[in-house]
mmCIF file as Biopython writes it, N, C-alpha, C and O atoms, coordinates in Angstrom:
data_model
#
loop_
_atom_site.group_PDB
_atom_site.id
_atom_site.type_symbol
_atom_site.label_atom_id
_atom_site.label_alt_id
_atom_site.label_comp_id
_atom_site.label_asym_id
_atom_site.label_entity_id
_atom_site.label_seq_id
_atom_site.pdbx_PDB_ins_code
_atom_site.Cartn_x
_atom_site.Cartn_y
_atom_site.Cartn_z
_atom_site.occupancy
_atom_site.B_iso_or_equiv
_atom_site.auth_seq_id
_atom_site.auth_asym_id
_atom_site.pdbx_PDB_model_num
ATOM 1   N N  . UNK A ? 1  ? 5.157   31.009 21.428 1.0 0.0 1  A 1 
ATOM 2   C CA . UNK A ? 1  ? 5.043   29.591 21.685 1.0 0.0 1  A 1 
ATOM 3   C C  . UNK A ? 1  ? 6.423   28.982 21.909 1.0 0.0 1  A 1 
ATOM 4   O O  . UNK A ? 1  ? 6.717   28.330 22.911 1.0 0.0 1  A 1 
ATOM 5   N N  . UNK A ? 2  ? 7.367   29.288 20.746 1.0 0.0 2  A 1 
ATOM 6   C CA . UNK A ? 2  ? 8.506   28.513 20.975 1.0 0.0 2  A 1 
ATOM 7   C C  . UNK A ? 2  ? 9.634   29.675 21.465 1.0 0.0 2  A 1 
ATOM 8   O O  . UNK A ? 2  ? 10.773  29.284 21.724 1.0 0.0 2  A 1 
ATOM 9   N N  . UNK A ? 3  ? 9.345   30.922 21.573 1.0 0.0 3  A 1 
ATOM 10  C CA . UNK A ? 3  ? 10.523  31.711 22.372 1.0 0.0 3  A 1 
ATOM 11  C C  . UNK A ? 3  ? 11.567  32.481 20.732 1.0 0.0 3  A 1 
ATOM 12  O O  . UNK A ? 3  ? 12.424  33.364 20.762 1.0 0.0 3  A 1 
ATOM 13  N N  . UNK A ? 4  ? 11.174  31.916 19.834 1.0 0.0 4  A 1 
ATOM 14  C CA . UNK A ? 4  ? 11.672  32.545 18.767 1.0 0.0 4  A 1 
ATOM 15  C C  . UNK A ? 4  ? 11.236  34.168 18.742 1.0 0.0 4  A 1 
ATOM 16  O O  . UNK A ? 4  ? 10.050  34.490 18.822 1.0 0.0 4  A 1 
ATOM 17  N N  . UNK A ? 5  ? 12.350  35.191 18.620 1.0 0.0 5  A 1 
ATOM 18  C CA . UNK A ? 5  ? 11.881  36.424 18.320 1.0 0.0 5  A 1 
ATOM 19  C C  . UNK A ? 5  ? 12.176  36.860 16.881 1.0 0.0 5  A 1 
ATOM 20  O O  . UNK A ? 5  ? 13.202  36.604 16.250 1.0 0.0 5  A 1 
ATOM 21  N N  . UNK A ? 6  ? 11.290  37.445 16.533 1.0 0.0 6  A 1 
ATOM 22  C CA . UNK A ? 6  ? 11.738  38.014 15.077 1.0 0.0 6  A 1 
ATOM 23  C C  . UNK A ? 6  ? 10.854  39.223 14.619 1.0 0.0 6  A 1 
ATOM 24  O O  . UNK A ? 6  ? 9.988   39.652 15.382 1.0 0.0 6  A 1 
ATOM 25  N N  . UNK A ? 7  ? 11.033  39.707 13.541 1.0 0.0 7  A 1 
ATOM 26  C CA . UNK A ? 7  ? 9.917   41.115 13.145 1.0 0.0 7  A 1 
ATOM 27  C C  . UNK A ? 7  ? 8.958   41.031 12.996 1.0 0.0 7  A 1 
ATOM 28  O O  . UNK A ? 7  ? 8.733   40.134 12.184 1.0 0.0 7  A 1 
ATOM 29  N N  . UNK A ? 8  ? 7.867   41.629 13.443 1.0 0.0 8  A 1 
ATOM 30  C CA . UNK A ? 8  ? 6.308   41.820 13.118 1.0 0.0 8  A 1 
ATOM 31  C C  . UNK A ? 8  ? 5.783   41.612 11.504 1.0 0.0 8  A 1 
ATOM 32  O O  . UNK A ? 8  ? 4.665   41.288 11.103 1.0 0.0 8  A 1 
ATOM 33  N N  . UNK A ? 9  ? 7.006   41.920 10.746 1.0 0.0 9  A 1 
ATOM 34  C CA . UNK A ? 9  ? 6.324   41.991 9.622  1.0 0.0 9  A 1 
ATOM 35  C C  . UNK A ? 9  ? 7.014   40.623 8.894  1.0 0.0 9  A 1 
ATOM 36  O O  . UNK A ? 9  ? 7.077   40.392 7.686  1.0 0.0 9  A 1 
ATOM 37  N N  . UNK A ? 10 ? 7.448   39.894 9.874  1.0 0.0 10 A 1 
ATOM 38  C CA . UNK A ? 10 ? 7.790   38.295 8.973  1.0 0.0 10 A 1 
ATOM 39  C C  . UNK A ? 10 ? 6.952   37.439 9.579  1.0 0.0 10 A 1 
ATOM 40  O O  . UNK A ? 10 ? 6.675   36.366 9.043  1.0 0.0 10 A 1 
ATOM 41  N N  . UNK A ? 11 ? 6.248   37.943 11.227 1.0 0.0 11 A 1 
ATOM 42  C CA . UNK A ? 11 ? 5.527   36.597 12.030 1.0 0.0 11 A 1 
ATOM 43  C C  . UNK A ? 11 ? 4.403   36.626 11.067 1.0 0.0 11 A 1 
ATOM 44  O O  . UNK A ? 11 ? 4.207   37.203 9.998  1.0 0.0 11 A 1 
ATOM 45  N N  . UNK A ? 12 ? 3.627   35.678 11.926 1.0 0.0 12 A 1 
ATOM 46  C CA . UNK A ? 12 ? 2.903   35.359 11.265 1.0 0.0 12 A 1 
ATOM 47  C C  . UNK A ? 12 ? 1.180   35.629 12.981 1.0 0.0 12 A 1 
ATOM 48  O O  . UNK A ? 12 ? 1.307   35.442 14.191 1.0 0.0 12 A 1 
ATOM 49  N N  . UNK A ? 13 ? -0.019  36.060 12.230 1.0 0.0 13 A 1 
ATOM 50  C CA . UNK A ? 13 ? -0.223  37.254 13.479 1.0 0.0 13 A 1 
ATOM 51  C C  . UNK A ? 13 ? -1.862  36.418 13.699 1.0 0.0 13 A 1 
ATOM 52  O O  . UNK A ? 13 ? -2.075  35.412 13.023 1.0 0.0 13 A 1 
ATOM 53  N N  . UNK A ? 14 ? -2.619  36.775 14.383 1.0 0.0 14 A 1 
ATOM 54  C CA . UNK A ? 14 ? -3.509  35.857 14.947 1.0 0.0 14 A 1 
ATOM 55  C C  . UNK A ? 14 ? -4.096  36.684 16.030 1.0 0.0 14 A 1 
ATOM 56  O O  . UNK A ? 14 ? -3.415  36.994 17.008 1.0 0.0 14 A 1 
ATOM 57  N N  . UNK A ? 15 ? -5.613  37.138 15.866 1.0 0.0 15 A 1 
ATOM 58  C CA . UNK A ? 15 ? -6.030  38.074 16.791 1.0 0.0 15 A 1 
ATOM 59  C C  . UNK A ? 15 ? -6.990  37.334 17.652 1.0 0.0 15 A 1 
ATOM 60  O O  . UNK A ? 15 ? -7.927  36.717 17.145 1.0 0.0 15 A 1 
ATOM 61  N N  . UNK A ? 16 ? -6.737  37.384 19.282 1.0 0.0 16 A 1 
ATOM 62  C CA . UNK A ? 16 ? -7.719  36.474 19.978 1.0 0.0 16 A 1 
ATOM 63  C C  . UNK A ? 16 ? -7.692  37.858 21.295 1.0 0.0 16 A 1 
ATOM 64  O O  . UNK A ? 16 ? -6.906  38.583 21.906 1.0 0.0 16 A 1 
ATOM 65  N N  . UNK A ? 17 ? -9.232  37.534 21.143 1.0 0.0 17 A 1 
ATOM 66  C CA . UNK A ? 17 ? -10.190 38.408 22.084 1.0 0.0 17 A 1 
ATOM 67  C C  . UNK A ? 17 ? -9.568  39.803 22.640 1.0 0.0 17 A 1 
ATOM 68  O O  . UNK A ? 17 ? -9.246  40.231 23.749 1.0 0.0 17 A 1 
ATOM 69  N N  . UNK A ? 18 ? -9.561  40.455 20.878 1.0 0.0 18 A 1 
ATOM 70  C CA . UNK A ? 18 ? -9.193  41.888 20.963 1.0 0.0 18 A 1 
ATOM 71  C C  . UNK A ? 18 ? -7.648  41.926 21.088 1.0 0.0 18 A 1 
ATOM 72  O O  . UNK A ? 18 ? -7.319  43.112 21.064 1.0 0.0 18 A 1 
ATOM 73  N N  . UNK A ? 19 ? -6.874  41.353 21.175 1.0 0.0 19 A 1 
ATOM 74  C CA . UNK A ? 19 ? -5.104  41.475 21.307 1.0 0.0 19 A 1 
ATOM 75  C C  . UNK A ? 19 ? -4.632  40.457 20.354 1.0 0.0 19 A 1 
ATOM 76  O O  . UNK A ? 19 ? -4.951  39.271 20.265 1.0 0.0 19 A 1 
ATOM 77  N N  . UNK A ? 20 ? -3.609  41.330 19.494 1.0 0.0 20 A 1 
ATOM 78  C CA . UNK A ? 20 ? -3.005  40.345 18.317 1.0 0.0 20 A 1 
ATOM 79  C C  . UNK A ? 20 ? -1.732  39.796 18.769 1.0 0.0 20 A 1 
ATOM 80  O O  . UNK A ? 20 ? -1.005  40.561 19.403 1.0 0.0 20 A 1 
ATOM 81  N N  . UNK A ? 21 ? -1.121  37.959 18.439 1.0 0.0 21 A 1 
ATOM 82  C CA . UNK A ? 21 ? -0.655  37.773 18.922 1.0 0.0 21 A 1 
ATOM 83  C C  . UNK A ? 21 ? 0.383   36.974 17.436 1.0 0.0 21 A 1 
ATOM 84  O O  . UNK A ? 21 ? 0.129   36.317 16.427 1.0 0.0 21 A 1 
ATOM 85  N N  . UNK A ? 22 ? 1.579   37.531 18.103 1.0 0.0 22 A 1 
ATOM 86  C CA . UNK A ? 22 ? 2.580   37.082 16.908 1.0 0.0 22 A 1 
ATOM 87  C C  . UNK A ? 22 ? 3.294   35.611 16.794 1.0 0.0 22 A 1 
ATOM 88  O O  . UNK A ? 22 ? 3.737   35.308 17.901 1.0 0.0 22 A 1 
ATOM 89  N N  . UNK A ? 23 ? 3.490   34.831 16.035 1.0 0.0 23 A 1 
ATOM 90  C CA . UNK A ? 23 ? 4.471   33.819 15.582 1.0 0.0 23 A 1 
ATOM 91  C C  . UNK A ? 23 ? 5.223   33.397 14.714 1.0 0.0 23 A 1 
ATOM 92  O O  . UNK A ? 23 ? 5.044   33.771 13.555 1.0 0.0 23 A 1 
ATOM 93  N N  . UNK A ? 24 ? 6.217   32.551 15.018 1.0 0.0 24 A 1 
ATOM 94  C CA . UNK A ? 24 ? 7.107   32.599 14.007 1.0 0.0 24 A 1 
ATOM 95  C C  . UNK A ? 24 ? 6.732   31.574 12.720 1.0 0.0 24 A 1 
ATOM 96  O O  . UNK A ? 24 ? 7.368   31.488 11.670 1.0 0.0 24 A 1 
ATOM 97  N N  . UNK A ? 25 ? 5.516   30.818 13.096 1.0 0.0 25 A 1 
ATOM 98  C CA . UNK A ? 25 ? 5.115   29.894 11.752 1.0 0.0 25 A 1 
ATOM 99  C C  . UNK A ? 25 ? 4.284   29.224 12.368 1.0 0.0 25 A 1 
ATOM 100 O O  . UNK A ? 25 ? 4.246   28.863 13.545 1.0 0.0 25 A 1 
ATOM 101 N N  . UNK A ? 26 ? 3.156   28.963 10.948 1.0 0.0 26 A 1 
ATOM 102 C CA . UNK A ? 26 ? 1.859   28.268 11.100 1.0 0.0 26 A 1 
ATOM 103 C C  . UNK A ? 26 ? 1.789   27.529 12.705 1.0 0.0 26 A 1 
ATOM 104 O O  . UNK A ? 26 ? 1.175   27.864 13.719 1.0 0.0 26 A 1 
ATOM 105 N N  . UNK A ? 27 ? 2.574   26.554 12.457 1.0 0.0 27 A 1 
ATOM 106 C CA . UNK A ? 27 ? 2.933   25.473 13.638 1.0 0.0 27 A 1 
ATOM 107 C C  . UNK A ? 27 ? 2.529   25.669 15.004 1.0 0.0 27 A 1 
ATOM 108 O O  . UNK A ? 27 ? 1.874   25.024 15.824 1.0 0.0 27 A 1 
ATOM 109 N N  . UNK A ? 28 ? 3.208   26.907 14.975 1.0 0.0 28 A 1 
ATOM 110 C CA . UNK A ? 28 ? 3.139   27.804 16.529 1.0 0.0 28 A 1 
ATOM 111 C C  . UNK A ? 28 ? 1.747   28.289 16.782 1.0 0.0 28 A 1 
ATOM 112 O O  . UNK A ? 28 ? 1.232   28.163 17.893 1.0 0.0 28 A 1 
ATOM 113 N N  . UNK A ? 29 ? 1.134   28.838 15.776 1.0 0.0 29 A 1 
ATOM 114 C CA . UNK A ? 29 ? -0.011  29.792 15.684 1.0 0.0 29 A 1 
ATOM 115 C C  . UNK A ? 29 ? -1.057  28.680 15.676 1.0 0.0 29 A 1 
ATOM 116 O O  . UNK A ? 29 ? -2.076  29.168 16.166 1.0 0.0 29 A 1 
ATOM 117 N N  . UNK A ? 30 ? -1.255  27.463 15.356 1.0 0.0 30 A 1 
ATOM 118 C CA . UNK A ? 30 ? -2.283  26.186 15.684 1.0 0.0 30 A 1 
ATOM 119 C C  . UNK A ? 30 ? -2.294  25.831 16.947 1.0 0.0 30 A 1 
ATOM 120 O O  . UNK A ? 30 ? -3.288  25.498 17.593 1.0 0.0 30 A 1 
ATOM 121 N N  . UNK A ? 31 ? -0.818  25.919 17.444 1.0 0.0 31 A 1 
ATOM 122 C CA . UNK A ? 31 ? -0.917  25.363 19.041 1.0 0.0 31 A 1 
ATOM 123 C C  . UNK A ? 31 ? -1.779  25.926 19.870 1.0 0.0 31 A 1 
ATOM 124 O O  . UNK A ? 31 ? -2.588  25.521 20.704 1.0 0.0 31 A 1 
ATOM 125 N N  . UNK A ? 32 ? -1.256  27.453 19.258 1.0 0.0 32 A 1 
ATOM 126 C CA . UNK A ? 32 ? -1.940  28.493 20.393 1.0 0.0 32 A 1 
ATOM 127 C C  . UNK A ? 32 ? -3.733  28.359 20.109 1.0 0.0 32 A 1 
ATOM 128 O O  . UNK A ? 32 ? -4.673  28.727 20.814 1.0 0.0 32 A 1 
ATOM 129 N N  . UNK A ? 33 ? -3.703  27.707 18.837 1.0 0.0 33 A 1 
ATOM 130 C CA . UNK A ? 33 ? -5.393  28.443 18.694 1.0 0.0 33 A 1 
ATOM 131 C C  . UNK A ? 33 ? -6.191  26.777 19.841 1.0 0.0 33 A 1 
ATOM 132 O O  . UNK A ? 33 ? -6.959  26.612 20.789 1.0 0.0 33 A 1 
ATOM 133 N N  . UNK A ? 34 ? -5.438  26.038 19.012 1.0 0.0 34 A 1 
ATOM 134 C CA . UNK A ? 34 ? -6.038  24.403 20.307 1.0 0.0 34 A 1 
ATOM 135 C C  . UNK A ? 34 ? -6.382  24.881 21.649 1.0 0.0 34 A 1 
ATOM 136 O O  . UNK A ? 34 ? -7.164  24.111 22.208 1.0 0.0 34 A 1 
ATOM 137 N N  . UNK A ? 35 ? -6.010  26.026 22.428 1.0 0.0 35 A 1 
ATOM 138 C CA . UNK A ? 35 ? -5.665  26.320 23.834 1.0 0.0 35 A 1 
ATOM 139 C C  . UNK A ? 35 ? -5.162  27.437 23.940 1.0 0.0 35 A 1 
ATOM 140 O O  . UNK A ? 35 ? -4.206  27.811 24.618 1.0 0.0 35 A 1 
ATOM 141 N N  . UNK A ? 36 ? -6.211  28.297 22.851 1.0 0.0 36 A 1 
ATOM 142 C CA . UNK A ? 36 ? -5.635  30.098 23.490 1.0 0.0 36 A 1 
ATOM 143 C C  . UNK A ? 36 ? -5.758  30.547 25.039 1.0 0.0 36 A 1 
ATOM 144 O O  . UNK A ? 36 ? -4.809  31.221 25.439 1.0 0.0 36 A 1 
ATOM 145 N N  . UNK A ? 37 ? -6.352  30.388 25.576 1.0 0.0 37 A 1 
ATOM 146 C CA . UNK A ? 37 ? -6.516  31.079 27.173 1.0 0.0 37 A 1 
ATOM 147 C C  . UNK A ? 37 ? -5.282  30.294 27.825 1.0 0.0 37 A 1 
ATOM 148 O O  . UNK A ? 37 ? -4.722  30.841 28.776 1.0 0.0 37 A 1 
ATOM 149 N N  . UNK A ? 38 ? -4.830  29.083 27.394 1.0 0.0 38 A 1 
ATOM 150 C CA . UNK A ? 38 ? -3.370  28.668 28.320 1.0 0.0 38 A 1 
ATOM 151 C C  . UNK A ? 38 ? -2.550  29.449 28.092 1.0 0.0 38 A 1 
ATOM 152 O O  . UNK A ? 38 ? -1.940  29.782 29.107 1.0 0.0 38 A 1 
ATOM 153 N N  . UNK A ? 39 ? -2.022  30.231 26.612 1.0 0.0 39 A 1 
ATOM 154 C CA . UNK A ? 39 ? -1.341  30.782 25.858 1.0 0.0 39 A 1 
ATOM 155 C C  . UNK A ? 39 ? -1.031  32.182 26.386 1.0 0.0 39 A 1 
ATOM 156 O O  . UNK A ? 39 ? 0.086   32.635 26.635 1.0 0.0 39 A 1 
ATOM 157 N N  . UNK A ? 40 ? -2.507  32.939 26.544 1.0 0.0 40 A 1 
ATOM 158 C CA . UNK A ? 40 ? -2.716  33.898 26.457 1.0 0.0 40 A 1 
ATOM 159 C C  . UNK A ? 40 ? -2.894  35.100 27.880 1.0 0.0 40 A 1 
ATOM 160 O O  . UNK A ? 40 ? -3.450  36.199 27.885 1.0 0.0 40 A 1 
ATOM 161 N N  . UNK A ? 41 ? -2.224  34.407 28.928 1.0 0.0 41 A 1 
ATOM 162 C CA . UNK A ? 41 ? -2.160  34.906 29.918 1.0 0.0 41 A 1 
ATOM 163 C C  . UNK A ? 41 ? -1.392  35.701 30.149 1.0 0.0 41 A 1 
ATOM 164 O O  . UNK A ? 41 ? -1.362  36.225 31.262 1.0 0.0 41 A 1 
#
């Protein structure tokens, strides 16, 4: 969402339609869920 990279095992992880998708905090991971298919291309 915001371009932050960091380790798999600090994001924070969110599985949409079979592919898990990583972030760096809650914040990020709500945006994406409001409008996963914009996200998720």
């Amino acid at each position: 969402m915001c371009g932050i990279e960091l380790a798999e095992d600090l994001a924070t992880v969110l599985e949409f339609n079979g592919k898990k998708f990583y972030f760096c905090c809650e914040g990020c991971k709500r945006i994406f869920q409001k409008k996963p298919k914009k996200y998720s291309k």
